[in-house]
C-alpha positions as CSV (number, residue, x, y, z in Angstrom):
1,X,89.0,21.9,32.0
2,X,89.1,23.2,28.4
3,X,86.0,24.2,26.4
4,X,86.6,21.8,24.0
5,X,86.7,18.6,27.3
6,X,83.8,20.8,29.0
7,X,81.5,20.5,25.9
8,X,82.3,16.3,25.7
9,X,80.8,16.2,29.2
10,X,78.0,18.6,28.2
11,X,77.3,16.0,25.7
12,X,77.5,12.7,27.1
13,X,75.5,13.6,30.0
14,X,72.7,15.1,27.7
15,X,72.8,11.9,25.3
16,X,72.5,9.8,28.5
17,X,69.7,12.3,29.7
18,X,67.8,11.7,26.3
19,X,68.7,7.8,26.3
20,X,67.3,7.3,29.7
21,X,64.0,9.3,28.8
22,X,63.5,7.0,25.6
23,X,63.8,4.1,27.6
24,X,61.1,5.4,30.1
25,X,58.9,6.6,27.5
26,X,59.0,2.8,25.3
27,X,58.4,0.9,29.0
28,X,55.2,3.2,29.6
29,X,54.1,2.3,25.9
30,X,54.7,-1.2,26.2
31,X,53.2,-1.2,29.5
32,X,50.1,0.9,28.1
33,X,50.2,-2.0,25.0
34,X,49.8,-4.8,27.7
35,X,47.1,-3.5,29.7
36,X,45.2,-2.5,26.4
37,X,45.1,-5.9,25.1
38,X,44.6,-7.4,28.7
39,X,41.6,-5.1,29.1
40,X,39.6,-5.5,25.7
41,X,40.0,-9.6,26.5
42,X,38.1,-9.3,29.6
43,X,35.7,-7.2,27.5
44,X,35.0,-9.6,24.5
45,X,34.7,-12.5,27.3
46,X,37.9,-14.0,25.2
47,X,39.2,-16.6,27.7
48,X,42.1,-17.5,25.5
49,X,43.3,-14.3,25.2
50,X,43.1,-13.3,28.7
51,X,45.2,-16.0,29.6
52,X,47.5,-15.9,26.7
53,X,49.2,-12.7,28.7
54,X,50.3,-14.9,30.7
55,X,53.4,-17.1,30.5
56,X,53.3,-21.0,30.5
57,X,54.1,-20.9,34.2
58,X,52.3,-17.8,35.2
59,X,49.6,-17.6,38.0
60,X,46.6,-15.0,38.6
61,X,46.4,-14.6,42.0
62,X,42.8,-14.0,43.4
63,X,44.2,-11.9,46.4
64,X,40.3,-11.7,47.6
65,X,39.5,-15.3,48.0
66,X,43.7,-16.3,48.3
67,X,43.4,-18.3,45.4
68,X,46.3,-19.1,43.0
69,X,45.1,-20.0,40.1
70,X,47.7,-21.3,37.1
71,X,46.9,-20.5,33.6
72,X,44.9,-23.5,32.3
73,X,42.9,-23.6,35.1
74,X,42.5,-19.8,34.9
75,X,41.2,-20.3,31.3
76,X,38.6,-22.9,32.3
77,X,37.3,-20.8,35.2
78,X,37.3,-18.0,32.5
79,X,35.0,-20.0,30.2
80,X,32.5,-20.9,32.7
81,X,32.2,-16.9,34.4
82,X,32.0,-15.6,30.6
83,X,28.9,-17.6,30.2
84,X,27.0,-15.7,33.8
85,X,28.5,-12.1,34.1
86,X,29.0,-9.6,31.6
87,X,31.0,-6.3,32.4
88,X,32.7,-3.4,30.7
89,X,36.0,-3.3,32.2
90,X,37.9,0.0,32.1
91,X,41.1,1.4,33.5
92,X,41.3,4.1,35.7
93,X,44.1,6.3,36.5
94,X,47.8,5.9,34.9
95,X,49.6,2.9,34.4
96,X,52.4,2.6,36.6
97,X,55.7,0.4,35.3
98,X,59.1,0.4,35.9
99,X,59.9,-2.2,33.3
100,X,59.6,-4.8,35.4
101,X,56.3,-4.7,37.0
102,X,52.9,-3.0,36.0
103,X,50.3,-1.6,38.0
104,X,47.0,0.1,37.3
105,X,43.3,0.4,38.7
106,X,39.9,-0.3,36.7
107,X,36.5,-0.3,37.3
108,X,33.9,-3.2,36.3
109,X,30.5,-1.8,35.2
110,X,27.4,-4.2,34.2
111,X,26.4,-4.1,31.0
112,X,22.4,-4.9,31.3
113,X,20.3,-2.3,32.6
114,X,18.7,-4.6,35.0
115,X,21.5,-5.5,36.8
116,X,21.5,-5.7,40.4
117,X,25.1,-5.4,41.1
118,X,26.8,-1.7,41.5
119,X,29.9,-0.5,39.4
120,X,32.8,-2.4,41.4
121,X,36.6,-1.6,41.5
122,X,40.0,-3.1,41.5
123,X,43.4,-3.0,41.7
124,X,45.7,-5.6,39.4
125,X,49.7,-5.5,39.9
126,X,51.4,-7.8,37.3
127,X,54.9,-9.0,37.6
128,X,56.5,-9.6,34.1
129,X,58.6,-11.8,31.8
130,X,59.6,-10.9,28.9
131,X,56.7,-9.7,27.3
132,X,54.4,-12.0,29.3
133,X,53.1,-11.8,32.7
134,X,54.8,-13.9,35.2
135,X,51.8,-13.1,37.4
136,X,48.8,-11.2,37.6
137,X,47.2,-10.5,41.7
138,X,43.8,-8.6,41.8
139,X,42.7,-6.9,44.4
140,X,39.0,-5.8,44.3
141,X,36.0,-5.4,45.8
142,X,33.1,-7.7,46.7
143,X,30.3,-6.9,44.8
144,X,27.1,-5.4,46.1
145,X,24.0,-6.0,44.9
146,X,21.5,-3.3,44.8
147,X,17.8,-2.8,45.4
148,X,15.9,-2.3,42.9
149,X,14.7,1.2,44.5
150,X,18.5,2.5,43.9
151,X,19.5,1.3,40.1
152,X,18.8,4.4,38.5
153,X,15.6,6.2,37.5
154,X,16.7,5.9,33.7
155,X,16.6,1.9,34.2
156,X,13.3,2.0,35.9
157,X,11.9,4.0,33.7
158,X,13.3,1.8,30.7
159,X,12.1,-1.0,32.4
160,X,8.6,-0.1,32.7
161,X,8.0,2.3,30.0
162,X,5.1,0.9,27.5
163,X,7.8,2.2,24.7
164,X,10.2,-0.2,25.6
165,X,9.2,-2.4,22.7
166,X,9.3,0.7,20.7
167,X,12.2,2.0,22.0
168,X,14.0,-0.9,20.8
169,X,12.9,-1.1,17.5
170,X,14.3,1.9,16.4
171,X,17.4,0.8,18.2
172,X,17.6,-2.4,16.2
173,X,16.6,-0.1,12.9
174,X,19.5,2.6,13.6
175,X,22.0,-0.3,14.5
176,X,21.5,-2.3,11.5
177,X,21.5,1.0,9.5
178,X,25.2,1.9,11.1
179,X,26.1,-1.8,10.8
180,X,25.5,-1.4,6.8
181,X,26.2,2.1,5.8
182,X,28.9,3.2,8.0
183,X,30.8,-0.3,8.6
184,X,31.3,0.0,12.7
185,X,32.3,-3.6,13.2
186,X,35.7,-2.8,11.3
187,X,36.9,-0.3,13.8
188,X,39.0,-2.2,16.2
189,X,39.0,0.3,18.7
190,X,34.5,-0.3,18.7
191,X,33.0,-0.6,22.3
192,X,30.0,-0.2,24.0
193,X,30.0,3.1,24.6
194,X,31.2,4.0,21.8
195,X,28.5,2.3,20.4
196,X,26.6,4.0,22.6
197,X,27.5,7.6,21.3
198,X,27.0,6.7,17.6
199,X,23.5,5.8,18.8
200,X,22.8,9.1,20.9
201,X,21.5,6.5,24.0
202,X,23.0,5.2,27.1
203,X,25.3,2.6,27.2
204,X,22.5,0.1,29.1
205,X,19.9,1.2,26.1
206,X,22.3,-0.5,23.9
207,X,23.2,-3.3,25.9
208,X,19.6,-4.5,26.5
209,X,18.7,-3.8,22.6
210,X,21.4,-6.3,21.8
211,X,20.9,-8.7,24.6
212,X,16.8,-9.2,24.1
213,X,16.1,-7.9,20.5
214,X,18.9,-10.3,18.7
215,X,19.5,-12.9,21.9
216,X,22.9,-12.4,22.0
217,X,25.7,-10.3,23.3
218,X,27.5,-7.4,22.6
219,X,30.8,-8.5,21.6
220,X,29.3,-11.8,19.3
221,X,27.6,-9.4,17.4
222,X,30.4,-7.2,16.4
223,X,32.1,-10.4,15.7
224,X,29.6,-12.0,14.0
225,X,29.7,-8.9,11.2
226,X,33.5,-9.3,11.4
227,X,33.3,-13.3,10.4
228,X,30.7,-12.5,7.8
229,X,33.2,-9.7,6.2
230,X,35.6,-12.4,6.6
231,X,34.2,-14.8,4.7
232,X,33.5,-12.2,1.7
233,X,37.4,-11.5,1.5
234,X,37.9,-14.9,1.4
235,X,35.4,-15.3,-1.1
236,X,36.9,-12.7,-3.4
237,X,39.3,-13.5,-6.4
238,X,42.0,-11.7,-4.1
239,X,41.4,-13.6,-0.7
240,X,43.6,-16.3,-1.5
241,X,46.7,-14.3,-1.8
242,X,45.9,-12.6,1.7
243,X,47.3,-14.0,5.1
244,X,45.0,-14.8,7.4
245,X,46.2,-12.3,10.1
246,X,45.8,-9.6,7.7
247,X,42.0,-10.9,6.9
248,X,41.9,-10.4,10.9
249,X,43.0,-7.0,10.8
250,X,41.1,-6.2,7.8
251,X,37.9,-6.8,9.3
252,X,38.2,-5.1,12.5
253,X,40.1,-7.8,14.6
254,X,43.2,-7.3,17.0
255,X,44.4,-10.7,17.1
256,X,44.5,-14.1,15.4
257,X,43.6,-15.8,18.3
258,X,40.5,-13.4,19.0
259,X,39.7,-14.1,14.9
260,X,40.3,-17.6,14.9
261,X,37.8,-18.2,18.5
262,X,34.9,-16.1,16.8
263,X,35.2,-17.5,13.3
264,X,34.9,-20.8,15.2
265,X,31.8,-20.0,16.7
266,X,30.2,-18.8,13.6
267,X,31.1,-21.1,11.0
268,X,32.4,-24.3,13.1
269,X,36.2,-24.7,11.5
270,X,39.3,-22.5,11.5
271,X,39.4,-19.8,9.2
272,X,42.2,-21.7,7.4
273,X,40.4,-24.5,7.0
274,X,37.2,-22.1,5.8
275,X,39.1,-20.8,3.1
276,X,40.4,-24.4,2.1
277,X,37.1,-25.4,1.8
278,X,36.6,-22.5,-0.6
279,X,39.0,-22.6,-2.8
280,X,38.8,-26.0,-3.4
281,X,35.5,-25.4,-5.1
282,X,34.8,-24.9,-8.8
283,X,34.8,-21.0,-9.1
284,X,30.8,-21.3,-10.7
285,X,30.4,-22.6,-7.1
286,X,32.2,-20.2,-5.4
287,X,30.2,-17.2,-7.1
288,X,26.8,-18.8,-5.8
């Protein structure tokens, strides 16, 4: 063989080399992509986007109980255990795909620091299609609840402490503070603990601060501030001329669905039908 033919081969079976390492390295990303948006549903109790991952005719499989469990119904039973349990959901270890098929472990920690259920763990393996999940089975453990001698001297103490009231107040002062000077709620990537770390306290600290000094949850908070900056955009001379996804994105957002279910909440209507509303006023009115 010539140097000219032995080169060729040289060639083609490096291009083929670096063409089936590109394709390795996007399914890993889109696999990564999947699991990212599947995870941070669970954690802003979102039970339309949870189930928007998967495909008309997909199933979660509850391979605990042996239950199959087809997407509407999945999004009802979503709605009702969003209103009762409250978790941080994170994965653990590497996502494993082969283009076809994902698989990865997480762990499900409670968010208020008197919980009496431990940190529990699971196991999801997700058969695609397209871009969908055909279906989802998790595997996971039962939960155990805990005595109140074992949660953790930092709860107890939290718990008891005569500052707690104290305690919280600052919390609430510091928060706000963040909230105003320093804009948190329009980093999409914000979470509890990361929360958490801006605050210099525990992730259960924040948790209960949220919880009993404003009545209301982690994730409607953040979303509340990112509805509220929302409705300035679309109060502004400029709104008008912005799509409504990119309001979404604007404001700290992922997703128009995950826009569209908070605005909802906070204002009663779509945001389409918001800005509508607005711009059909007299700009003297709009201004007030």
């Amino acid at each position: 063989m010539g140097k000219g033919c032995l080169g060729l081969v040289i060639h083609s079976v490096y291009s083929a080399r670096l063409t089936s390492i590109a394709a390795e390295v996007m399914k890993k990303v889109e696999a990564t992509s999947f699991v990212t948006s599947y995870i941070e549903a669970w954690n802003e109790q979102d039970a339309s986007s949870v189930t928007e991952h998967l495909c008309p005719n997909g199933h979660y499989i509850d391979e605990v109980f042996q239950q199959q469990i087809s997407r509407e119904s999945l999004f009802e039973e979503l709605v009702d255990y969003f209103q009762s349990d409250h978790y941080f959901y994170e994965v653990t270890g590497d996502i494993l795909t082969n283009g076809k098929t994902i698989a990865f472990q997480y762990c499900a920690k409670p968010m208020a620091p008197d919980s009496r259920t431990a940190i529990w763990h699971g196991a999801e393996f997700i058969t695609l299609r397209g871009n969908s999940a055909l279906e989802i089975r998790d595997y996971y453990q039962a939960r155990v609840s805990l005595p109140r001698s074992q949660r953790g001297d930092d709860v107890a103490r939290y718990v008891k402490s005569g500052l707690r009231e104290e305690t919280m107040a600052q919390l609430l002062e510091a928060l706000e503070r963040l909230m105003v000077e320093r804009q948190l709620y329009l980093d999409p990537e914000l979470s509890l603990p990361k929360l958490a770390d801006y605050l210099d306290t525990t992730v259960n600290y924040v948790s209960q601060t949220i919880n009993a000094g404003l009545q209301t949850t982690f994730f409607d908070y953040i979303n509340k501030k990112r509805v509220d900056a929302a409705i300035r955009l679309m109060q502004s001379d400029t709104s008008s001329r912005e799509a409504i996804l990119d309001i979404a994105l604007e404001v700290g957002f992922n997703s128009t669905s995950t826009f569209y279910n908070a605005f909802r909440k906070v204002t009663g209507q779509t945001p389409g039908a918001y800005r509508q509303r607005m711009l059909s006023k007299p700009e003297r009115l709009r201004a007030l």
